[in-house]
C-alpha positions as CSV (number, residue, x, y, z in Angstrom):
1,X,175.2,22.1,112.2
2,X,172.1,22.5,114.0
3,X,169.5,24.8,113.3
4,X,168.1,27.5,115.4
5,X,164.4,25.5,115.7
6,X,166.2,22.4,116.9
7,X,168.3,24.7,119.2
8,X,165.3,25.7,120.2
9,X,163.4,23.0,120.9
10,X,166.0,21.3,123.3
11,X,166.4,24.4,125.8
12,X,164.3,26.1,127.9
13,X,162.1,28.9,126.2
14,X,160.4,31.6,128.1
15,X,157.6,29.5,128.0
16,X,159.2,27.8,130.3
17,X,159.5,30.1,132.4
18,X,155.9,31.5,132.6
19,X,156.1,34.2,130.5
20,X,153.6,33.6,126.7
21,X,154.8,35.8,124.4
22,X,152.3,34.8,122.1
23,X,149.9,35.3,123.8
24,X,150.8,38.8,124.9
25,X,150.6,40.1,121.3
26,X,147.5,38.0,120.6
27,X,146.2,40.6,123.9
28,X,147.7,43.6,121.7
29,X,145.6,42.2,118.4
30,X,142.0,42.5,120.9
31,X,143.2,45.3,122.8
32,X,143.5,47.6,119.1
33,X,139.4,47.9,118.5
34,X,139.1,48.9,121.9
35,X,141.2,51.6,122.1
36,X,140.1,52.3,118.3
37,X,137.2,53.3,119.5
38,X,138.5,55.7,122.0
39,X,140.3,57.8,119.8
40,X,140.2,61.6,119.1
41,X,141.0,63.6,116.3
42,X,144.6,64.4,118.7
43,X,145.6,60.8,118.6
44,X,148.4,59.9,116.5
45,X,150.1,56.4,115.4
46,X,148.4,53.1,117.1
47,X,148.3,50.9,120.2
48,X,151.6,48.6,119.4
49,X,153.9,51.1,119.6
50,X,157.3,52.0,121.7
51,X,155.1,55.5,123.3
52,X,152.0,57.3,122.8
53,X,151.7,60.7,120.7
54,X,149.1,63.0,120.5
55,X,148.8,66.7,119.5
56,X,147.6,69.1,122.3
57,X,144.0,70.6,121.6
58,X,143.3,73.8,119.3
59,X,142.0,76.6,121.3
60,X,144.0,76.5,124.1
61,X,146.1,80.5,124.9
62,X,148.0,79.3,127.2
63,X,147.8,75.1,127.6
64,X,148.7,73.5,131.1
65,X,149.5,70.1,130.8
66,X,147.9,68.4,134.4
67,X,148.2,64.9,135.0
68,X,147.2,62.0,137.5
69,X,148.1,58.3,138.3
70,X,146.0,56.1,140.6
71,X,144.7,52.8,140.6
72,X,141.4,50.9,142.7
73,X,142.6,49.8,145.5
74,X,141.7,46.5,147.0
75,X,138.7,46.7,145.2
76,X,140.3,44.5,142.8
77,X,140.4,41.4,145.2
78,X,136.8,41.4,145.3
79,X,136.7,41.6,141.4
80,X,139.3,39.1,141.2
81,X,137.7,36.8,143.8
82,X,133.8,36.8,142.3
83,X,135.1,37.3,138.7
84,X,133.9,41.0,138.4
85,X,136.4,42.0,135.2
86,X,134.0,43.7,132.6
87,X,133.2,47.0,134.7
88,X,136.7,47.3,137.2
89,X,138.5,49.8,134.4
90,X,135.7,52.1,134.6
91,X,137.0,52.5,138.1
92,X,140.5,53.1,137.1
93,X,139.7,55.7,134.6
94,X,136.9,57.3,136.7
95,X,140.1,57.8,140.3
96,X,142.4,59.7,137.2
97,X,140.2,61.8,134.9
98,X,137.9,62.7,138.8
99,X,141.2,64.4,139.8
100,X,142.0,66.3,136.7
101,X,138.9,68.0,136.8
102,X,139.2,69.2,140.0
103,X,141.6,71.8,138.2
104,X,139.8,72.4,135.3
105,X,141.5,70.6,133.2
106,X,139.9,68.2,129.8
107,X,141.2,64.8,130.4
108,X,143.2,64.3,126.9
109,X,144.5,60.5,127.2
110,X,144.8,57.3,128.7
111,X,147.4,55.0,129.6
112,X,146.8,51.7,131.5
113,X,149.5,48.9,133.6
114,X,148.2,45.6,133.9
115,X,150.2,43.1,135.5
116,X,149.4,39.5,136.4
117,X,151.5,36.4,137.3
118,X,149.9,34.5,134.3
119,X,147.8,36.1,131.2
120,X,144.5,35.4,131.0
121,X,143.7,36.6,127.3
122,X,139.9,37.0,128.1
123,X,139.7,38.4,131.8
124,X,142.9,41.3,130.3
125,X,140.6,42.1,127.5
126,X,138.0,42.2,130.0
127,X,139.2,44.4,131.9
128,X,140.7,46.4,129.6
129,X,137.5,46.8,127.5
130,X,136.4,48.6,130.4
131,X,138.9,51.1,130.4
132,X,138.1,51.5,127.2
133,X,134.1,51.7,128.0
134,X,135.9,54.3,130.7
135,X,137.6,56.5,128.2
136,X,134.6,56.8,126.2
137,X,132.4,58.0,129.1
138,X,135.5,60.6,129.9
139,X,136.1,61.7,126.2
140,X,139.5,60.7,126.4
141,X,141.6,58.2,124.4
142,X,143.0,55.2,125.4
143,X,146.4,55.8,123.7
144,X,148.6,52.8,124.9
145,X,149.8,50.9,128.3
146,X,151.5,48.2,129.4
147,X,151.2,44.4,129.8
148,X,153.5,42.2,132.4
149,X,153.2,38.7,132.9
150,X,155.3,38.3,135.5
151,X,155.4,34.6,137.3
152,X,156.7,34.3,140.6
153,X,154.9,38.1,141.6
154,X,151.6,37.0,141.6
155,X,148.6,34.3,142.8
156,X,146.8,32.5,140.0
157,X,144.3,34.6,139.2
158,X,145.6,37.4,140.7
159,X,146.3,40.8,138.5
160,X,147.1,44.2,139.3
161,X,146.0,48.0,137.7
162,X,147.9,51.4,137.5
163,X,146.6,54.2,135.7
164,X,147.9,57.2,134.2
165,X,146.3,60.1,132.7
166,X,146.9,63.6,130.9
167,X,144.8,66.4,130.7
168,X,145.2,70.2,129.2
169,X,143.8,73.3,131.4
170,X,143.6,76.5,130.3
171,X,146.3,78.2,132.5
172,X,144.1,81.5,133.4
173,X,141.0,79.2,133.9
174,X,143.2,76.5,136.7
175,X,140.7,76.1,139.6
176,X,143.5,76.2,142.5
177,X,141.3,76.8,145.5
178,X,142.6,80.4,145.8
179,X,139.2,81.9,144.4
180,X,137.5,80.4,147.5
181,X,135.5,82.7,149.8
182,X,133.3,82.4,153.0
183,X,129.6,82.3,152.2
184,X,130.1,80.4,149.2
185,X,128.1,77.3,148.5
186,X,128.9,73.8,148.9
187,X,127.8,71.4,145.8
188,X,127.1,68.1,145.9
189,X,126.9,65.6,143.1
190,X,125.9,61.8,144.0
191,X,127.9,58.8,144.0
192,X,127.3,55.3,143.1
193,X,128.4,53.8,146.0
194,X,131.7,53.3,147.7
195,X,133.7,53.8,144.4
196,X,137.2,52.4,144.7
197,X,137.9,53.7,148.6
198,X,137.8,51.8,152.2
199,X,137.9,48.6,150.5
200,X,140.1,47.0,153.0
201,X,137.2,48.1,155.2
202,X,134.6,46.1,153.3
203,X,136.3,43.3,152.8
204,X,137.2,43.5,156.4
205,X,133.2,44.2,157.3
206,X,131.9,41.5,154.9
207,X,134.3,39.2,156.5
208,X,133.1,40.2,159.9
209,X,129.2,39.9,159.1
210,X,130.1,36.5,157.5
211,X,127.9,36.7,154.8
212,X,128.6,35.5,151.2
213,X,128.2,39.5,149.4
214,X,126.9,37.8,146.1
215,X,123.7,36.7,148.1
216,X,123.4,39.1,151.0
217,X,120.3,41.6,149.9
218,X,120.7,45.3,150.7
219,X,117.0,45.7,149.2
220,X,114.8,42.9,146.8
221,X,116.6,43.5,143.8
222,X,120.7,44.4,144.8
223,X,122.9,42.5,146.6
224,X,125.9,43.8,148.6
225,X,128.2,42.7,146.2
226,X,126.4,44.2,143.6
227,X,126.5,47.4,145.5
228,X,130.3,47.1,146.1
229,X,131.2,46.8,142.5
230,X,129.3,49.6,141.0
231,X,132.0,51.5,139.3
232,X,133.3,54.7,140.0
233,X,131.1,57.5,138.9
234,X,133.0,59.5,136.2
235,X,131.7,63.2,136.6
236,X,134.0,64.9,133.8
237,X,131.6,66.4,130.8
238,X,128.8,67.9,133.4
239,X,131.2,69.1,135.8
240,X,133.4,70.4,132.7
241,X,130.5,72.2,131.5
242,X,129.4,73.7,134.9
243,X,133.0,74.9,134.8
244,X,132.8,76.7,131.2
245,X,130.8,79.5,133.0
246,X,133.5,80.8,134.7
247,X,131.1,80.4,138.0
248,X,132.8,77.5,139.7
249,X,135.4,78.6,142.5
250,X,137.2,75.5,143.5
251,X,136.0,71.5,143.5
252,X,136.6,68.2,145.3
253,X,136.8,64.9,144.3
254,X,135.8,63.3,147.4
255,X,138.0,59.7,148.0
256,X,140.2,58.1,150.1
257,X,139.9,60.3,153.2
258,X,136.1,61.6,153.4
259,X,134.9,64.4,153.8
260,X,137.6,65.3,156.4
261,X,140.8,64.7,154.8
262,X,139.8,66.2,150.9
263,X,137.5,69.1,151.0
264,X,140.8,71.3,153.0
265,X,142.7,70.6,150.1
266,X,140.8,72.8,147.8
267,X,140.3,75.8,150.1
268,X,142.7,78.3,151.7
269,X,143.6,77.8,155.4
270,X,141.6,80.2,156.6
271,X,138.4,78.9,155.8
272,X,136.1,75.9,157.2
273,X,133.3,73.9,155.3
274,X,129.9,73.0,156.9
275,X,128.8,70.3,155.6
276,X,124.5,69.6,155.9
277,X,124.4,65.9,156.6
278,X,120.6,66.1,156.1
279,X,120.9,67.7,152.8
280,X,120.7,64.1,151.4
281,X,119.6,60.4,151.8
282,X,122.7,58.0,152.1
283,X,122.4,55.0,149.5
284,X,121.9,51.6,151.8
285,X,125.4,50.4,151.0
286,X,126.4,52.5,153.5
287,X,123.7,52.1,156.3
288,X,124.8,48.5,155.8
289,X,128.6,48.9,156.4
290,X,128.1,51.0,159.0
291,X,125.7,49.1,160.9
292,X,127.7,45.5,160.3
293,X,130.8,46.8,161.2
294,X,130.0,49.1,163.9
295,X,131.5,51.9,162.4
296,X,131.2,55.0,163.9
297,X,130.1,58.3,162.3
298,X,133.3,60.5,162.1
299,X,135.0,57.4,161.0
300,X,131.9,56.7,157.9
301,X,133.1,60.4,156.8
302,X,136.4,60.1,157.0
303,X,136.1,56.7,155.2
304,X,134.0,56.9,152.5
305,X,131.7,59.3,150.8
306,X,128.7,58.4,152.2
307,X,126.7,59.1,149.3
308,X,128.4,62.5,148.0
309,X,131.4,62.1,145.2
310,X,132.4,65.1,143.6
311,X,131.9,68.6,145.0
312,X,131.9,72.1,143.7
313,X,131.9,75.7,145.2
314,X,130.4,78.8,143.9
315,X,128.8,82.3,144.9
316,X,125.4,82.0,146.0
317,X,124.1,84.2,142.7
318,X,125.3,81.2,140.7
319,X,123.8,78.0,142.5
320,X,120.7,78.1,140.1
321,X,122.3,78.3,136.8
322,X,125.3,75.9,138.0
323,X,122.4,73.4,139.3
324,X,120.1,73.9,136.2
325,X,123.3,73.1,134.1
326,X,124.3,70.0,136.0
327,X,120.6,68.7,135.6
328,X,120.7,68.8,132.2
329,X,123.5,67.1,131.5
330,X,121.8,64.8,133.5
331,X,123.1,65.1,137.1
332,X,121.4,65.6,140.5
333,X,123.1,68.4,142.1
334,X,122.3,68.9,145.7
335,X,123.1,72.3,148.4
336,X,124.8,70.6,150.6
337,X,126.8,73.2,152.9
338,X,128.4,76.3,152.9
339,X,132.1,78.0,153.2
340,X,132.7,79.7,156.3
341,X,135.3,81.1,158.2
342,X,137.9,78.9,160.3
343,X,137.1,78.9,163.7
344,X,138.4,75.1,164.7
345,X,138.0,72.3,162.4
346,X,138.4,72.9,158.5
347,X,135.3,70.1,158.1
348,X,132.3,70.8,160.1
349,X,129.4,68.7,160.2
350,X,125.8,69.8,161.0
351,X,122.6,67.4,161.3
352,X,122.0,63.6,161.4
353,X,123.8,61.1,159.9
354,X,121.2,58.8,159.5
């Protein structure tokens, strides 16, 4: 009778096939101190297991559970393609927990999909130590996800990301846009750079410029690649504790779309938002795109953020306090515009866009 290892051994394995088991769980063994670290006092069981649990948050009257899915685009050819892993989470996190504060809402926990045609243990932990890094900057928990090799789907190399997040609101305290009125005041916070939108743009420009982005120079000491791959600015604890006031009528998180197609989702109908170009200094990233791809104005706005990458709206009676509060949690909070009332276009734009 023949045993099950020399069964084994003669037919094919899913080894074979493409697919390491092994070293999938060795990925689960590096992944746990990650997400460890990531944990809050609501987390319950371990990364391992067949789903996530976790308590909702004391305090809440009336909890809302919001969530939000997204991943970073084509972003993550250029990380793939000059080996940019150790900072392309922060991006994920940064497009899921961005939305959820739009509504108010605390970003409770984190789940990531990574799939790839053959596992890499070193780029997935990685990358996935930077969803971790991520979590940590969010203050939520990295509570589980998924890994799929998958051969056949995928280039060598190549990998894919999908994340998935939940957050908690306080149902009387949801920011819905409802609360929005003409003459209030537009807020801008900064972004780092592009983020994770227009990136079949870039690669498109950078292709077009022909011009290797890992030695092109925007200024002496940053190249355009190095501008490219900042990560996604994650905005949740100042912006969460502008919101505490109760002074904050509606936000934005401004992504794929611009200007143009995001701010209308987060007022009523009837109202238009003028929008100060001169009320800040684009970073060069964009000067550079623009002028190497000949991209026209509207189509800069309605492409990317052009400098600006979360926005808030208040009463003019509260711009002070919101702005001192934002600067001491270490933002730089800028007047940018104003609500008005609809007359044509819900996006208006006023000055140079220089």
């Amino acid at each position: 009778m023949k045993s099950m290892s020399q069964d084994h051994q003669k037919g094919l394995s899913y080894r074979d096939a493409g697919v390491d088991i092994d070293a999938g769980n060795a990925l689960v063994e590096r992944i746990k101190p990650h997400a460890k670290r990531t944990a809050r006092k609501e987390s319950l069981g371990a990364i391992g297991g067949f789903g996530a649990l976790f308590k909702i948050p004391k305090g809440y009257q009336s909890p809302v559970l919001v969530s939000g899915t997204d991943g970073v685009g084509t972003k993550l050819k250029l990380a793939i393609d000059y080996h940019r892993h150790s900072q392309i989470g922060e991006d994920l996190v940064a497009m899921c927990v961005n939305d959820l504060i739009v509504a108010n809402a605390e970003p409770l926990f984190f789940l990531d999909y990574y799939a790839t045609g053959h596992l890499d243990i070193d780029v997935a932990e990685s990358v996935i130590a930077s969803i971790a890094n991520g979590c940590e900057l969010s203050g939520c928990a990295l509570a589980g996800g998924e890994t799929a090799e998958m051969p056949g789907m995928y280039q060598d190399g190549d990998y894919d990301l999908a994340g998935f997040c939940v957050g908690v609101a306080e149902e009387s305290q949801i920011l819905d846009g409802s609360e929005v009125q003409a003459g209030h005041i537009i807020i801008g916070l900064p972004s780092s750079g592009p983020h994770s939108n227009g990136y079949s743009l870039i690669r498109k420009i950078i292709a077009h410029a022909d011009v290797d982005p890992s030695t092109e120079l925007l200024t002496p000491e940053l190249t355009v690649l190095d501008a490219v791959m900042r990560p996604t600015r994650i905005y949740v604890k100042p912006v969460l504790k502008a919101m505490e006031t109760g002074h904050v009528t509606g936000a934005v998180h401004v992504t794929g779309g611009g200007f143009q197609e995001n701010l209308p989702r987060s007022f009523n109908s009837d109202l238009a938002a003028s929008i100060d170009l001169d009320a800040w200094d684009r970073p060069e990233i964009f000067k550079w795109l623009e002028a190497q791809g000949d991209v026209g104005a509207e189509e800069m706005l309605r492409t990317f953020n052009c400098g600006i990458g979360f926005i808030m709206f208040c009463a003019p009676e509260h711009v002070d306090e919101l702005t001192k509060i934002l600067s001491d949690a270490g933002e730089n909070p800028m007047v940018i515009g104003q609500l008005t009332n609809r007359t044509t276009e819900a996006v208006v734009f006023t000055g140079a866009f220089a």
